[in-house]
C-alpha positions as CSV (number, residue, x, y, z in Angstrom):
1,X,7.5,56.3,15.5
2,X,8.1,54.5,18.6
3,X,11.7,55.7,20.1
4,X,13.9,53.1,22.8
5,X,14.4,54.6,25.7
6,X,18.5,55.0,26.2
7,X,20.2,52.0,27.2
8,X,17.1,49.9,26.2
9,X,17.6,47.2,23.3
10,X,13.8,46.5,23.5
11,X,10.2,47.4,24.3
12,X,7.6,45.0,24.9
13,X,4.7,44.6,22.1
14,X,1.6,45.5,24.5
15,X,3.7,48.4,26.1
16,X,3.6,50.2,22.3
17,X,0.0,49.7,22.3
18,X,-0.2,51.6,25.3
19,X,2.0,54.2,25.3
20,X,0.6,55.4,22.0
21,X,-2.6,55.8,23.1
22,X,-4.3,53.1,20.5
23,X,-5.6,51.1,23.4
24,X,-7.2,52.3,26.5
25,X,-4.5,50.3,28.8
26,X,-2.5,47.5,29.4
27,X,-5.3,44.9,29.3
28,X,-6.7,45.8,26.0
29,X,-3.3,45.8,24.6
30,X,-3.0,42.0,26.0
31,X,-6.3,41.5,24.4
32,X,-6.0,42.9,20.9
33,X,-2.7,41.4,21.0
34,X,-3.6,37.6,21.6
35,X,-7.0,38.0,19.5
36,X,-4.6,38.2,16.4
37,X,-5.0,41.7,15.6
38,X,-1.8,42.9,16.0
39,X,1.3,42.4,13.2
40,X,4.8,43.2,13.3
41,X,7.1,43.5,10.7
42,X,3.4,42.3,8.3
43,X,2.8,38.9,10.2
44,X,0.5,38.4,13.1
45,X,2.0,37.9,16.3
46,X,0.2,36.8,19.1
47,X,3.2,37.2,21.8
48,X,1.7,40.2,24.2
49,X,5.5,40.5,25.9
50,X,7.2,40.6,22.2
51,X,10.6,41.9,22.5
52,X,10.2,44.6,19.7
53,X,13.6,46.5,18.3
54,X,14.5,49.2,16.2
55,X,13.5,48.9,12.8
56,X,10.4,46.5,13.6
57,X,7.4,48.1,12.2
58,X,3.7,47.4,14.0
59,X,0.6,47.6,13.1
60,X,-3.4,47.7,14.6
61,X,-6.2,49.5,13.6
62,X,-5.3,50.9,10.7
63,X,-2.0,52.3,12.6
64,X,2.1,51.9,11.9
65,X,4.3,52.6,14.7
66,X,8.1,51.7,13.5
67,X,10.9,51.4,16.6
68,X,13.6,53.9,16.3
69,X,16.5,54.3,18.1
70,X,16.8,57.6,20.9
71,X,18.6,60.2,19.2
C-alpha cells in the first residue's frame, strides 16, 4: 500500500516506483516506466508523471502497490 500524503489528491507514477524501493531511483523508474513494464489499474501505461489516486492499483516486477488514502 501506497498512502497520499495529507492534502494530496495524487502521487506521480515514477515517484511510487521510488519510494518503494522497486527501482534504484528516479531514472529507472522513468525507464521501466516508458519501456512498458509498468500497469495501473491492469493496463500498461507508459505516462512516467501519471497522476495516480486512491484506489489505483500498480504493478512491476511481480509487485502490487494500491493508493490509499492517509488515515
Amino acid at each position: 500500500m501506497f498512502p497520499l500524503l495529507p492534502g494530496d489528491e495524487f502521487v506521480e507514477l515514477y515517484k511510487v516506483l521510488k519510494v518503494q524501493g522497486l527501482v534504484n531511483g528516479g531514472g529507472e523508474a522513468k525507464h521501466v516506466i516508458t519501456e512498458g513494464q509498468v500497469t495501473v489499474n491492469g493496463d500498461v501505461d507508459t505516462r512516467k508523471r501519471k497522476k495516480c489516486v486512491v484506489d489505483d492499483v500498480i504493478s512491476f516486477n511481480g509487485q502490487m502497490i494500491k493508493i490509499v488514502p492517509t488515515v
